[in-house]
C-alpha positions, 0 to 999 in steps of 0.5 A: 500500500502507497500510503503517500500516493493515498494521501495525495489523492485524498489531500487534492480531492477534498482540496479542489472540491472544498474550493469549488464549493466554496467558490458557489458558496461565495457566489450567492446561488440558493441550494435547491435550485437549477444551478445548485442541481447543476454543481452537485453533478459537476463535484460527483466528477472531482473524484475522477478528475484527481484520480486521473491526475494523480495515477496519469500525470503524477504516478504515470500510470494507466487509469482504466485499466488498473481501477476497474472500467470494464464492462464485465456483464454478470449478476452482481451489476444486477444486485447493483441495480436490485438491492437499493429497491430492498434497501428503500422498502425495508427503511419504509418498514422500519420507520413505519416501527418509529413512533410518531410515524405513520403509513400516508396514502396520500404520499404526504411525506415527501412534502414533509421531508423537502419543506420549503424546497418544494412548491407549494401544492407540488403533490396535487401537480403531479398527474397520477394519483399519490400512491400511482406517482410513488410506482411511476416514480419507482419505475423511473429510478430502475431507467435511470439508476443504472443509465444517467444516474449511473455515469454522473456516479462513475465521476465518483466511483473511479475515485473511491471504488477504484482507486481508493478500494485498489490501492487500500486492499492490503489493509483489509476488507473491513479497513478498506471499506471504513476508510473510504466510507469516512473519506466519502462522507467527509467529501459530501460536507460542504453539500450538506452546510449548504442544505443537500440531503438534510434541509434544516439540520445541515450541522448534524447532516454532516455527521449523518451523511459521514455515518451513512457514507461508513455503513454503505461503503462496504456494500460498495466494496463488496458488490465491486470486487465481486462483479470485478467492475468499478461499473457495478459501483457505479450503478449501485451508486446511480440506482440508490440515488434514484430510489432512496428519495422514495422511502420517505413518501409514503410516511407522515410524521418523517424527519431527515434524521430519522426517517428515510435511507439516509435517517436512523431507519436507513442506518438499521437497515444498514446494519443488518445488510453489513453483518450479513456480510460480515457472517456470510459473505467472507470478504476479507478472503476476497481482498486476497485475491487480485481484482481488477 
């Protein structure tokens, strides 16, 4: 393990993305807008762009040959594809166990969860009945999880699924994947300051964003050494983006931290998932192993 390649990467990809975000920051612009949609997609990318120029320019040595961009067909790109849906419908479960929580036919949460960042009367817009938008929504994020979705998340993914996974093997399955799941989360906190993924509670978003970002990672790791693709990453990353925002709808009475993929529901979800893994699936045989 490079440790001084590691810390490069890692210096440069929170050094120029904290810059940039700043630099929006500074600009005036509202989160929550098309512009601010439009930077989130561009700082998906800086991952990519700093593994490029560490492996290529700095260590001169090939990109995608060495991290994975291969277009390995098997099961485990459709375990990408599949799992975030279970993931979505057991946090549902689990919230609806909160107390406070409650089952809404008229899909009231998603208004509850997104406040100020939807106008008003959005739900009543929408040309379905609530619990059909929920369906049609769901049937949307299976289209885009794995086509646009995914190729804005393998502007990350090459960084941290790639790179990161390749050059940290050595220190173990669970390490590994501890390690990026922390780099990961820390990288989404100037997002989160200015209101992404927990509106109204950017402060302690950071720490659930960071918590979250740990207990996926492994899941990440898993999935990608199995399909031997940084692709399979990517279209978990993709479709989890797609649907995560779905188990939040049907809920009255959620709150970001709570509630929801990315709240305390999500998290138990998580957990179960990562010590399934833990008892099952073996991985610290698989990072003995080459891959890639």
């Amino acid at each position: 393990m490079d440790r001084k390649k590691i810390l490069i990467f890692v210096i440069l990809t929170l050094l120029i993305s904290w810059i940039a975000a700043g630099l929006f920051y500074l600009s005036g612009l509202e989160w929550g807008t098309l512009y601010a949609t439009a930077f989130a997609v561009v700082y998906m990318f800086f991952p990519l762009l700093c593994t490029i120029i560490v492996q290529k320019f700095i260590y001169k040595q090939p990109v995608m040959k060495t991290y994975g961009v291969n277009t390995n067909r098997n099961k485990w790109l459709l375990v990408a594809w599949g799992l975030p849906v279970l993931i979505t419908f057991a946090t549902i479960g689990v919230s609806l166990l909160l107390p406070g929580v409650s089952y809404s036919s008229e899909m009231v949460g998603i208004t509850e969860y997104l406040g100020d960042y939807l106008p008003e009367g959005a739900m009543e817009e929408m040309p379905f009945s609530p619990v059909l938008t929920f369906w049609v929504m769901l049937a949307q994020g299976l289209i885009a999880g794995p086509t646009i979705n995914a190729v804005a998340a393998f502007g990350e993914e090459l960084g941290w699924r790639g790179f990161l996974l390749k050059e940290t093997a050595s220190a173990g399955f669970w390490k590994s994947a501890l390690f990026i799941g922390f780099i990961w989360g820390i990288w989404h906190a100037p997002l989160i300051l200015m209101g992404h993924n927990y509106p109204g509670y950017e402060v302690p978003g950071v720490l659930m964003m960071t918590l979250w970002c740990i207990l996926l990672s492994p899941m990440f790791s898993y999935i990608t050494i199995k399909a031997n693709s940084v692709i399979a990453a990517a279209v978990f990353h993709g479709s989890i983006n797609a649907v995560a925002g779905l188990a939040i709808m049907p809920l009255a009475g959620s709150t970001p931290l709570l509630t929801g993929v990315m709240g305390l529901a999500g998290f138990l979800v998580l957990i179960v998932i990562n010590l399934a893994i833990f008892i099952f699936a073996r991985p610290e045989e698989l990072m003995q192993k080459e891959f890639f």
